[in-house]
C-alpha positions as CSV (number, residue, x, y, z in Angstrom):
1,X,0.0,0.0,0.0
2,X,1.2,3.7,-1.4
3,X,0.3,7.0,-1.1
4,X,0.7,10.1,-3.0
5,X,-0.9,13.7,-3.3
6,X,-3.8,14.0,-5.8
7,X,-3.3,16.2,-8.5
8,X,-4.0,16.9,-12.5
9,X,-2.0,14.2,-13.1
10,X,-4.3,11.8,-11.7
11,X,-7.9,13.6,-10.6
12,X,-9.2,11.1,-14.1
13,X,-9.1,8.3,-11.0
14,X,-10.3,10.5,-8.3
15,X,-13.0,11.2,-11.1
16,X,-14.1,7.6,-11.5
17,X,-14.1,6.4,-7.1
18,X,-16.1,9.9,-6.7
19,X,-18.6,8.3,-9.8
20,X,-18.5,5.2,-8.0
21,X,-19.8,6.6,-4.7
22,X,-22.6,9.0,-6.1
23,X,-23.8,5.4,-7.9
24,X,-24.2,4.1,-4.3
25,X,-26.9,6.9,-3.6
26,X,-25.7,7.6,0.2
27,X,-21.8,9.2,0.0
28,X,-23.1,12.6,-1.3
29,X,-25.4,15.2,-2.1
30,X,-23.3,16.0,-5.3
31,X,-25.4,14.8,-8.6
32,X,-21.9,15.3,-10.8
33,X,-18.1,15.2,-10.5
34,X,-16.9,18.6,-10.4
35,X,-13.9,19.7,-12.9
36,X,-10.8,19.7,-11.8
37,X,-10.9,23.3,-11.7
38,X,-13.5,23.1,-9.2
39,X,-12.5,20.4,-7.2
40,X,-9.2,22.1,-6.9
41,X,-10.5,25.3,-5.6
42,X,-12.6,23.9,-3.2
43,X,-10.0,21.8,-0.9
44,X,-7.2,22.6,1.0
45,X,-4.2,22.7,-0.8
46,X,-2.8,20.1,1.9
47,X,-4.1,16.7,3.5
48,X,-5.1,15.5,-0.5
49,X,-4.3,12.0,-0.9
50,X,-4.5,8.7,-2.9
51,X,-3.9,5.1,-1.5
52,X,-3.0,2.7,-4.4
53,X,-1.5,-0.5,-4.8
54,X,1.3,-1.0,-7.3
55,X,-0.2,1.3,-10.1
56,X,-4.1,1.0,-9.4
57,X,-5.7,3.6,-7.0
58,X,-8.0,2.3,-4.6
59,X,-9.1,5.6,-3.0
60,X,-8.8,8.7,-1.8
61,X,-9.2,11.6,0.5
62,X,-9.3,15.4,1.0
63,X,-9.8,18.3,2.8
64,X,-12.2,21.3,2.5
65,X,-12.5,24.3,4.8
66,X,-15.8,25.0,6.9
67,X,-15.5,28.5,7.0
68,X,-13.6,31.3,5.7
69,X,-13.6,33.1,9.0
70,X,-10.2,32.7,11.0
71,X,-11.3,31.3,14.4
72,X,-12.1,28.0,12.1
73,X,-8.8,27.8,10.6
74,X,-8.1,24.6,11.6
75,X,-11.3,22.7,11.2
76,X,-11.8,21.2,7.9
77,X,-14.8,18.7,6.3
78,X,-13.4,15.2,5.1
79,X,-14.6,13.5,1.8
80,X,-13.2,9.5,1.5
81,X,-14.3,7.5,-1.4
82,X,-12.7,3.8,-1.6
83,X,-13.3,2.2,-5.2
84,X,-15.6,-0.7,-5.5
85,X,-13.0,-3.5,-5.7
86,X,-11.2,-2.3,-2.8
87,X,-14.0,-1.9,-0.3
88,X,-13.9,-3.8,2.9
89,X,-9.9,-4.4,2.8
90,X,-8.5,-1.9,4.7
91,X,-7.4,0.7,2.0
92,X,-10.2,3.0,4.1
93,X,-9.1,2.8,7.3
94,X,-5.1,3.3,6.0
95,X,-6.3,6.4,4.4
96,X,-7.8,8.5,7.0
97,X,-5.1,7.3,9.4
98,X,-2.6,8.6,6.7
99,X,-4.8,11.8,6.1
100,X,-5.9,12.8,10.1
101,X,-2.2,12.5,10.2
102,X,-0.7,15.1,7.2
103,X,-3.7,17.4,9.0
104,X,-2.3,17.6,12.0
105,X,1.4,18.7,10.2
106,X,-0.6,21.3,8.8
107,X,-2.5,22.8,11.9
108,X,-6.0,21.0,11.9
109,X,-7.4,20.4,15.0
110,X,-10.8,19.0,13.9
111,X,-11.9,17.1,11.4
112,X,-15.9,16.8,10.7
113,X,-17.7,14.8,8.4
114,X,-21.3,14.4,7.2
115,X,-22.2,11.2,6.5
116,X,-25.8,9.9,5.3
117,X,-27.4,7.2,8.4
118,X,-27.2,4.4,5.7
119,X,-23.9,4.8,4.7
120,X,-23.0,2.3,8.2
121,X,-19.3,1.4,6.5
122,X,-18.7,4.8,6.2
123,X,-19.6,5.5,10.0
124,X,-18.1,2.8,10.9
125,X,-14.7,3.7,9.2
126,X,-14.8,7.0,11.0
127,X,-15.5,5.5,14.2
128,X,-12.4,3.7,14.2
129,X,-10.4,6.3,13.3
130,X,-11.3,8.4,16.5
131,X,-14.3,10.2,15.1
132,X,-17.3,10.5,17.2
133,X,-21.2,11.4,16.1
134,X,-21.8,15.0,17.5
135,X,-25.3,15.6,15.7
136,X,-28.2,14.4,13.9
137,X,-29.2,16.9,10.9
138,X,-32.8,16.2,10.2
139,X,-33.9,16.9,6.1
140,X,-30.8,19.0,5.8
141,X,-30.7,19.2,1.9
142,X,-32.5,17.2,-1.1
143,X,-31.1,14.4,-3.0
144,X,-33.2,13.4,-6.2
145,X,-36.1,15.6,-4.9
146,X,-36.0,13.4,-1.8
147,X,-35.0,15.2,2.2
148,X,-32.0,13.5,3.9
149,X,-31.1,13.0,7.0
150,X,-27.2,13.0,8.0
151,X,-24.9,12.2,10.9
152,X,-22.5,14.9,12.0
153,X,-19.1,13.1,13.3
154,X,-15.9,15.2,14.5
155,X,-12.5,14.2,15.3
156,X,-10.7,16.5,17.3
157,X,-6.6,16.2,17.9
158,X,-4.9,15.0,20.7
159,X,-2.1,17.6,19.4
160,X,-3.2,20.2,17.2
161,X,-4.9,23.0,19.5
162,X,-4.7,21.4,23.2
């Protein structure tokens, strides 16, 4: 198992887990993959990585901010998509180990993610990787004309901001 830092070079993979998550119906709101261009602006710079073995990429993680306000500097929203053929093998749980720690090198002191109540390998994944559920948001947004529910979990450092 490898990592490396997403980029243009590779986003075409990034671009085909992300497709393979929407298909599931409960890993995201988001009814297309954004452009690179997009996708780019709207994560941190930092904390953007791919696990692969040999030269296939099995998933990958980023960061995007909560807030442009200062005081939430270090608090950022995680997205994690593992590809089909690599579900249930540990590639997840290598990850956001990998990720929670090249956060912490850059100053983030919590990580939050929200996840939809049916997604439970996705919870589960984030539960034992320290995150714990901090909220229920009831019909928070619309997917397919349809209200959702999701799970707010948080993972706040033992380093970062103590």
């Amino acid at each position: 198992m490898q990592f490396d830092i997403i980029d243009q070079t590779n986003y075409s993979s990034v671009e085909s887990i992300y497709q393979q998550g929407m298909a599931t119906g409960f890993a995201t709101f988001q009814d297309e993959v954004p452009s690179w261009e997009s996708w780019d602006k709207d994560h941190l710079r930092h904390s953007r990585l791919l696990v692969k073995e040999g030269d296939q990429i099995m998933g990958w993680a980023a960061l995007s901010p909560v807030s442009g306000r200062c005081v939430y500097g270090g608090v950022a929203e995680i997205s994690i998509y593992i590809a089909e053929n690599a579900r249930g093998k540990g590639y997840g749980k290598s990850l956001l180990n990998k990720l929670i720690a090249e956060s912490e090198r850059n100053g983030i002191w919590t990580i939050q993610a929200e996840i939809f109540p049916e997604n439970i390998a996705s919870i589960e994944l984030h539960k034992k990787c320290g995150f714990r559920q901090i909220g229920f948001r009831e019909k928070i947004g619309k997917k397919n004309g349809v209200w959702r529910d999701t799970l707010l979990m948080e993972r706040r450092s033992k380093i970062i901001g103590q």
